[in-house]
VEXNU-611680 format. One line per field, with one value per residue (C-alpha): residue number from 1; x, y, z. Coordinates in nm, 3 decimals, padded with zeros to 5 digits. Layout:
num: (NUM, ...)
u: (X, ...)
v: (Y, ...)
w: (Z, ...)
This chain:
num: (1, 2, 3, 4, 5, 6, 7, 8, 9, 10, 11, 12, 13, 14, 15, 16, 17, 18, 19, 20, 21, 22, 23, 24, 25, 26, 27, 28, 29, 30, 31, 32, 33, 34, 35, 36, 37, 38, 39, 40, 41, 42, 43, 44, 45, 46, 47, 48, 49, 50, 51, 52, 53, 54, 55, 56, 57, 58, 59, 60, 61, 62, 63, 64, 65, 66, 67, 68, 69, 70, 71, 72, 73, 74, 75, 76, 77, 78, 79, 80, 81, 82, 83, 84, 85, 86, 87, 88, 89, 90, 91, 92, 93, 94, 95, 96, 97, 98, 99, 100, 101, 102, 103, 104, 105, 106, 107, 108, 109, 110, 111, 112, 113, 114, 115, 116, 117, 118, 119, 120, 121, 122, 123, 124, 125, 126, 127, 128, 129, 130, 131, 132, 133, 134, 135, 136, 137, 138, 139, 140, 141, 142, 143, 144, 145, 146, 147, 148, 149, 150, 151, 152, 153, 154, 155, 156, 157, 158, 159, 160, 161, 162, 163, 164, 165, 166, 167, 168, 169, 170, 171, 172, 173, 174, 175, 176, 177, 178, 179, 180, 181, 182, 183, 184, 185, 186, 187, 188, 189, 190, 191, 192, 193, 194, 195, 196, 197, 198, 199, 200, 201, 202, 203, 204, 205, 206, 207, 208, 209, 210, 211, 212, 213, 214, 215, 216, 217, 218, 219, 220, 221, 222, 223, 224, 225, 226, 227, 228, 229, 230, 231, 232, 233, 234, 235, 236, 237, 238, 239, 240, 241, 242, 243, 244, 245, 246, 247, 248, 249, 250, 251, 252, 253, 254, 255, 256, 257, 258, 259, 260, 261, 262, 263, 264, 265, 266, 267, 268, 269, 270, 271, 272, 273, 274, 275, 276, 277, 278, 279, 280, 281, 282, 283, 284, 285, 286, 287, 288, 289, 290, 291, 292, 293, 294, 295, 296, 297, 298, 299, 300, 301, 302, 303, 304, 305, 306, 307, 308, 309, 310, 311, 312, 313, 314, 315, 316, 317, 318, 319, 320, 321, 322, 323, 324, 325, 326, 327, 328, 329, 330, 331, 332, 333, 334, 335, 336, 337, 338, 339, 340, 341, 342, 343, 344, 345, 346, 347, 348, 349, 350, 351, 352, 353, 354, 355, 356, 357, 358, 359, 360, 361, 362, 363, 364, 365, 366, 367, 368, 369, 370, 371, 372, 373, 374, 375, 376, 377, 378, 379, 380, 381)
u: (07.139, 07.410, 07.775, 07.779, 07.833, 08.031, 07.869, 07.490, 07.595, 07.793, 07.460, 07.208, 07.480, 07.450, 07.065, 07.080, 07.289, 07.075, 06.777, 06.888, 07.037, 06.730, 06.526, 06.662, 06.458, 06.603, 06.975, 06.918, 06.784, 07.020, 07.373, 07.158, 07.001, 07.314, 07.491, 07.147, 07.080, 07.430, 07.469, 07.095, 07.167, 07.530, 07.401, 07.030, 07.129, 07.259, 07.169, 07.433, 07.227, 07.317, 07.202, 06.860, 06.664, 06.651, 06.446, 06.565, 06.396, 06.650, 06.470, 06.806, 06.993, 07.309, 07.678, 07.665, 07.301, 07.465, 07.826, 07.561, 07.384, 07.682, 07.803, 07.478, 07.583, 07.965, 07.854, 07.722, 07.420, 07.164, 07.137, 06.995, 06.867, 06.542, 06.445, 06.109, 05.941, 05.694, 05.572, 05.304, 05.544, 05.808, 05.444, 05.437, 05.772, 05.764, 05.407, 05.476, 05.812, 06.017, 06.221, 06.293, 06.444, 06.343, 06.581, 06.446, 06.647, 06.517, 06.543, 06.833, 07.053, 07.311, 07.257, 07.297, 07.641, 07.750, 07.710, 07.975, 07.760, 07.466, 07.328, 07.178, 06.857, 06.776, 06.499, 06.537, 06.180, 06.262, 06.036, 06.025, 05.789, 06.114, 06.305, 06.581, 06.639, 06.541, 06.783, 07.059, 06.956, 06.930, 07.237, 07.397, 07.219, 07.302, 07.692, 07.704, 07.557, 07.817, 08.112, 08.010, 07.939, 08.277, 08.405, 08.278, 08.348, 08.723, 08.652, 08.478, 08.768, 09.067, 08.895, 08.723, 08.881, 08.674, 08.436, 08.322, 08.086, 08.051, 07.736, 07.699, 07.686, 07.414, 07.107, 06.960, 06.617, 06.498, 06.152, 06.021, 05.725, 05.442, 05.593, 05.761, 05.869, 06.009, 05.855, 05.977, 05.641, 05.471, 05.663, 05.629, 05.308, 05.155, 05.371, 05.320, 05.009, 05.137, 05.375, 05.119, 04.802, 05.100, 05.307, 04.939, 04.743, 05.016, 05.120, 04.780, 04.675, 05.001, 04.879, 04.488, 04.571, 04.889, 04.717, 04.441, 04.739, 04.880, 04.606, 04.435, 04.139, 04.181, 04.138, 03.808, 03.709, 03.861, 03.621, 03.306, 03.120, 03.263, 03.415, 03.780, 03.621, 03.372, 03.690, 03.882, 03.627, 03.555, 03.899, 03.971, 03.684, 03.731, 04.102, 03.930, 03.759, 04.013, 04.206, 03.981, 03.922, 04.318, 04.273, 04.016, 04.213, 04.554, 04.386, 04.177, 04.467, 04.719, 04.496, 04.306, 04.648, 04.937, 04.781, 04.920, 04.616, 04.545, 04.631, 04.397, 04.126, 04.080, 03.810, 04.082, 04.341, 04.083, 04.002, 04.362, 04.435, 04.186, 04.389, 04.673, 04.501, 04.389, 04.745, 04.852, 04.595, 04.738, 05.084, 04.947, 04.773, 05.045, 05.317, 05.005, 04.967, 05.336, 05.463, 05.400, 05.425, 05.377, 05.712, 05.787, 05.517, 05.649, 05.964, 05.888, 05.673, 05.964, 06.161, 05.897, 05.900, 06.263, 06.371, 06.036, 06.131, 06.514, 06.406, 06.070, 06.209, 06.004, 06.332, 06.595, 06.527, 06.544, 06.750, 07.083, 07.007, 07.230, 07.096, 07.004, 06.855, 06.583, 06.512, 06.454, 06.284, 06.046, 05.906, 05.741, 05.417, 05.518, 05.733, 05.419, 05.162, 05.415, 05.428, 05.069, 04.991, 05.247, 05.154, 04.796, 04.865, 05.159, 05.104, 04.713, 04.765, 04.472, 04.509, 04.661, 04.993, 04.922, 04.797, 05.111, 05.156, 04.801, 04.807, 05.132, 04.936, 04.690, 04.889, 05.048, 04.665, 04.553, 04.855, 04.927, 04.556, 04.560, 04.870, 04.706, 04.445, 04.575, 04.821, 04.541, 04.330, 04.600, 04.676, 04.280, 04.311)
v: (16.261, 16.364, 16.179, 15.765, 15.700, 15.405, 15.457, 15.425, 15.119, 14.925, 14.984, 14.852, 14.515, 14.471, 14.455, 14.293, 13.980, 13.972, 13.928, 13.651, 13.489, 13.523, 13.407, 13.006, 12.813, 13.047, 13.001, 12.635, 12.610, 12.850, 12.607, 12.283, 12.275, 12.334, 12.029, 11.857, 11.945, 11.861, 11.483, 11.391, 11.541, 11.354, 11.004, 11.017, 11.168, 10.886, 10.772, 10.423, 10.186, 09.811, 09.526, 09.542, 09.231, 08.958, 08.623, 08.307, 08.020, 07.805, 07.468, 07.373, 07.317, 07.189, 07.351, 07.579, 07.690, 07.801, 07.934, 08.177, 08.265, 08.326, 08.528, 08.785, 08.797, 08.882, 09.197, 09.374, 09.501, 09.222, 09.030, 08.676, 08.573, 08.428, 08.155, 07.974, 07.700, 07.844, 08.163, 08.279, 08.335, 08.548, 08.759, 08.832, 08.908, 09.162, 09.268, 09.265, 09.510, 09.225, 09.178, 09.447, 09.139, 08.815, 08.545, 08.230, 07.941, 07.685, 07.294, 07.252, 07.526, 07.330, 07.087, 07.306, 07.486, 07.150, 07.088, 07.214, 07.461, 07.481, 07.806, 07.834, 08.086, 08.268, 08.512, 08.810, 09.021, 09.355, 09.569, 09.944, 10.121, 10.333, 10.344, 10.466, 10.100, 09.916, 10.069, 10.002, 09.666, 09.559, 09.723, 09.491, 09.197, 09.247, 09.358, 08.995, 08.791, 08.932, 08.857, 08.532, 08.459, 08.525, 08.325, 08.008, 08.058, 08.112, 07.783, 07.580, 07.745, 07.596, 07.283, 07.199, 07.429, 07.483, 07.204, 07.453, 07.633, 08.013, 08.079, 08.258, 08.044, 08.294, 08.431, 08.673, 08.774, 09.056, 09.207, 09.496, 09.491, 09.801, 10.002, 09.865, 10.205, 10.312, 10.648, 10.847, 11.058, 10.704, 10.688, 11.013, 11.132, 10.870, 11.013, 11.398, 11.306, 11.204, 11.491, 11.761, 11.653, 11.662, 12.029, 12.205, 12.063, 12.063, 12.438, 12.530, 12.360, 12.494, 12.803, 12.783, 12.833, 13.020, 13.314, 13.318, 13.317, 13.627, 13.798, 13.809, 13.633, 13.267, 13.485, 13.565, 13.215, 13.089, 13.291, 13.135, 12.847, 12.661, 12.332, 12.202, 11.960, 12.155, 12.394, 12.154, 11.985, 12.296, 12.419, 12.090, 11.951, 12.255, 12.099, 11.776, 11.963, 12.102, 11.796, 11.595, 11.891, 11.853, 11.512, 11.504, 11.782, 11.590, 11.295, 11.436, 11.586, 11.335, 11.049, 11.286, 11.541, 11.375, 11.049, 10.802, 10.539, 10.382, 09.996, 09.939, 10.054, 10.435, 10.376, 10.201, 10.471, 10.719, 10.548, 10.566, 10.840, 11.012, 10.792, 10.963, 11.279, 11.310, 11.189, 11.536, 11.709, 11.600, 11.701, 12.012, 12.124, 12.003, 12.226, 12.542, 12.420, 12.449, 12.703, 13.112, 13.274, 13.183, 13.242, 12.935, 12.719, 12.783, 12.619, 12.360, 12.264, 12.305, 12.081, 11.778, 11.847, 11.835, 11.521, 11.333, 11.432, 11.271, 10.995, 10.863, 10.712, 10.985, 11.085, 10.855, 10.466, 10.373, 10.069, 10.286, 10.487, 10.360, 10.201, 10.478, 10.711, 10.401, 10.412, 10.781, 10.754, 10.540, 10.805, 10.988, 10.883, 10.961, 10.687, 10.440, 10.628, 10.651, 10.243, 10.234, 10.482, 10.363, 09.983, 10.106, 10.307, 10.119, 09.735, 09.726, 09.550, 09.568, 09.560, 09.186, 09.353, 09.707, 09.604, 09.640, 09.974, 10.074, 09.952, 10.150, 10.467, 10.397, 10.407, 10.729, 10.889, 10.732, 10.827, 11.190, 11.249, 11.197, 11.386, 11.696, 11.697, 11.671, 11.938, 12.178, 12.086, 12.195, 12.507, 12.618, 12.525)
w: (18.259, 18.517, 18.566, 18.572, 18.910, 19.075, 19.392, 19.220, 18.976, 19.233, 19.471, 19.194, 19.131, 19.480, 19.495, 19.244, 19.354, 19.649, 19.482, 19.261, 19.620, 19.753, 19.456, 19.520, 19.279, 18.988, 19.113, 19.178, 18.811, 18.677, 18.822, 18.772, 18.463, 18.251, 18.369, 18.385, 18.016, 17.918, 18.088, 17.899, 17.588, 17.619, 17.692, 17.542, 17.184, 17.042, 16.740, 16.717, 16.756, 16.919, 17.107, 16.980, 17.128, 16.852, 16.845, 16.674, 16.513, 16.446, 16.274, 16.160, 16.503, 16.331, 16.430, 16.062, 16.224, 16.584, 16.424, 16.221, 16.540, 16.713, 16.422, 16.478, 16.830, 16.734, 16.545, 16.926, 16.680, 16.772, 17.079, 17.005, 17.362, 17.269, 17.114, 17.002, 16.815, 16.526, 16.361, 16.569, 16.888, 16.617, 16.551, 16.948, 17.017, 16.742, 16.819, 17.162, 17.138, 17.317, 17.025, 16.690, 16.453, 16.404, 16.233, 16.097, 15.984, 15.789, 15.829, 15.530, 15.637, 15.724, 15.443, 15.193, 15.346, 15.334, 14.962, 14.747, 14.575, 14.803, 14.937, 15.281, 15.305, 15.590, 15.685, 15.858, 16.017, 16.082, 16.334, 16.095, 16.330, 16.401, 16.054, 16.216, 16.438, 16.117, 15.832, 16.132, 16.181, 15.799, 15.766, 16.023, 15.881, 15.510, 15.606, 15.858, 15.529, 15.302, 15.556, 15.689, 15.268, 15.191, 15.455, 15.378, 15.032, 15.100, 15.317, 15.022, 14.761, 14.968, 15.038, 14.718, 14.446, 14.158, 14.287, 14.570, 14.312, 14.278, 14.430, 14.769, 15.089, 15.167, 15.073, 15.311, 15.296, 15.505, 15.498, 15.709, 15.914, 15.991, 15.841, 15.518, 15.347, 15.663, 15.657, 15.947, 15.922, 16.024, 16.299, 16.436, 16.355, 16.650, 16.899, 16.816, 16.955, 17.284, 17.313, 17.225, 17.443, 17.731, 17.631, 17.548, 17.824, 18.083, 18.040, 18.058, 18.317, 18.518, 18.491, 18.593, 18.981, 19.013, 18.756, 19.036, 19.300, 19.150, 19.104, 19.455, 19.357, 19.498, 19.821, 19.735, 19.608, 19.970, 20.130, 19.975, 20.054, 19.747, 19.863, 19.757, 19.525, 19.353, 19.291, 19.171, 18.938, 18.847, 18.747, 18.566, 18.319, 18.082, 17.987, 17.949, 17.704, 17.546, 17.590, 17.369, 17.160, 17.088, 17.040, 16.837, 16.598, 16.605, 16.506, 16.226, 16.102, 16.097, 15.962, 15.610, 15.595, 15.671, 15.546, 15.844, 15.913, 16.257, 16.220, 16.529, 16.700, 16.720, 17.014, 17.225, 17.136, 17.279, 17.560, 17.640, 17.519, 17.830, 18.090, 17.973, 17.974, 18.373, 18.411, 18.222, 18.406, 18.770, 18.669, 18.549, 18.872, 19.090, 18.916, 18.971, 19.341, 19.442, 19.170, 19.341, 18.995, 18.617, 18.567, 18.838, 18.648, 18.290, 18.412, 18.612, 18.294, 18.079, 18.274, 18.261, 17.929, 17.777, 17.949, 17.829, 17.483, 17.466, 17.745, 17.621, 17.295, 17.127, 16.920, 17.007, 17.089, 17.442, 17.344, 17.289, 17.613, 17.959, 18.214, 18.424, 18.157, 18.093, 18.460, 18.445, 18.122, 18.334, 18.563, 18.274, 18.148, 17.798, 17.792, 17.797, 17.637, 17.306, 17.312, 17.323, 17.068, 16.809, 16.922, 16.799, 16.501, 16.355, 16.456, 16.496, 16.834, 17.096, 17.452, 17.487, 17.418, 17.565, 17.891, 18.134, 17.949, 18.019, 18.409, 18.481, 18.294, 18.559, 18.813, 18.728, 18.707, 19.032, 19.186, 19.031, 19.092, 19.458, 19.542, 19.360, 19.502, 19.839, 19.768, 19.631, 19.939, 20.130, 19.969, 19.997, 20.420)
């Protein structure tokens, strides 16, 4: 084995700090990820949960009706911005995803605070598609009752004396919608679907071209008379295959194993579902056209897909997240395929709520799509 020698070790440290100099897409991700990693773990895992978006009905309009209201808006758990006129628009708001409570007041809510034993009833709807925004907002709702209950009873007591009654000033009714056990397999069972057709069908379509790169035979199909096209449609339909091979699995098995039944159509969730898979596929061959090795494209995969996991709303609602981190969340197609799929699967809704969702998915494919194509064009000239 011989002597250790400084000379030899301090020549091999040196080669070897070149190399990782030279290699600049592994030192970039090696100083950037970290801190990357760090702020969106930091600002996206955060399970408090506030301002959700709340709708009002408020068919009592009297000052005890508004004080209550203002009350919901004190706690800095529901935001009660919106307001409307019947039943039918609290069914869209909550279908819709614009609001995740509903509050209805009735006509003799203020009538019956004012009575000296009266007790003024008030409905709460609770979106439970994700239980974890529910049991926080029920939570808030039930806690508000009790406190605003006990305030007007110390009120009525001073005032009245034994006259005031003893019944609560409140009664609070909540009930849950879509998903009224608030199973957390429910709500994550629809977007495992989402996340696997993307992590499966991404990574391997990463790797179709940059295998051939590094092993010399895109050279030889250069030299052909094969056309870009016919190369690139060739390369492609077998993931759409196995995309809707996936698909076809993940649904099978979450609807007769785990149970979890489709509200809504299952045609429209396949139809798109395959807009969302050519958008997979474009990402897919774009990381294989600029990545050199597999090494390059394993990465570049894994960083699509950590941040689509915390930013999506897959795990943690986008209602919590900054400003910012929503914006980001935006660029990944995820983020709209998951409110389809759970719009489908957990509130039966068809494509008069889905459709901005759907049109921005086609965007991303059109767009993702062209530059791909363009870049593997390139590549093969």
């Amino acid at each position: 084995m011989g002597r250790f020698s400084w000379v030899r070790f301090l020549a091999v440290l040196k080669k070897e700090f070149i190399h990782i100099q030279r290699d600049r897409a592994s030192l970039i991700m090696a100083i950037v990820m970290p801190i990357g990693m760090l702020l969106l773990f930091g600002y996206a895992v955060n399970t408090d949960v506030d301002h959700l978006p709340t709708v009002v009905w408020d068919q009592s309009r009297t000052a005890d009706s508004r004080d209550f209201i203002t009350s919901i808006r004190n706690t800095q758990y529901l935001d009660p911005d919106d307001y409307v006129q019947g039943y039918h628009q609290i069914e869209a708001y909550l279908d819709s995803g614009k609001a995740r409570v509903a509050v209805i007041i009735p006509p003799d809510f203020g009538k019956e605070l004012q009575r000296d034993n009266g007790q003024g009833d008030v409905q709460v709807l609770v979106d439970g598609s994700d239980p974890t925004v529910a049991r926080a907002a029920m939570s808030a709702v039930q806690m508000l009752g009790l406190n605003k209950s006990l305030e007007i009873q110390g009120v009525r007591l001073a005032a009245r004396g034994a006259a005031a009654g003893t019944n609560m000033p409140l009664n609070i009714e909540t009930r849950v919608w879509y998903n009224p056990d608030m199973k957390s397999m429910v709500f994550n069972i629809p977007a495992l679907i989402g996340l696997i057709l993307q992590n499966v069908i991404a990574m391997l379509t990463s790797f179709s071209i940059v295998r051939e790169k590094e092993r010399g035979t895109m050279e030889q199909v250069v030299v052909t008379p094969i056309r870009s096209l016919e190369l690139l449609m060739g390369k492609l339909l077998p993931f759409v295959f196995i995309g809707f091979v996936s698909l076809t699995l993940i649904l099978a098995t979450g609807i007769f194993w785990f149970e979890v039944m489709p509200a809504g159509s299952i045609p429209l969730l396949v139809l798109l579902s395959t807009i969302f898979l050519f958008t997979i596929l474009a990402i897919g061959l774009l990381i294989s056209s600029i990545a050199k090795t597999q090494l390059q494209a394993m990465q570049m995969t894994f960083i699509l897909i950590l941040p689509s996991i915390l930013l999506s709303g897959f795990i943690f609602p986008r209602e919590t997240m900054p400003t910012l981190l929503k914006i980001l969340g935006g660029l990944f197609p995820l983020t709209y395929f998951l409110n389809i799929v759970r719009g489908i699967f957990l509130k039966g809704v068809g494509m008069e709520y889905l459709w901005q969702d759907t049109l921005i998915l086609c965007a991303f494919a059109i767009i993702l799509v062209g530059i791909a194509a363009k870049k593997f064009k390139k590549n093969l000239d």
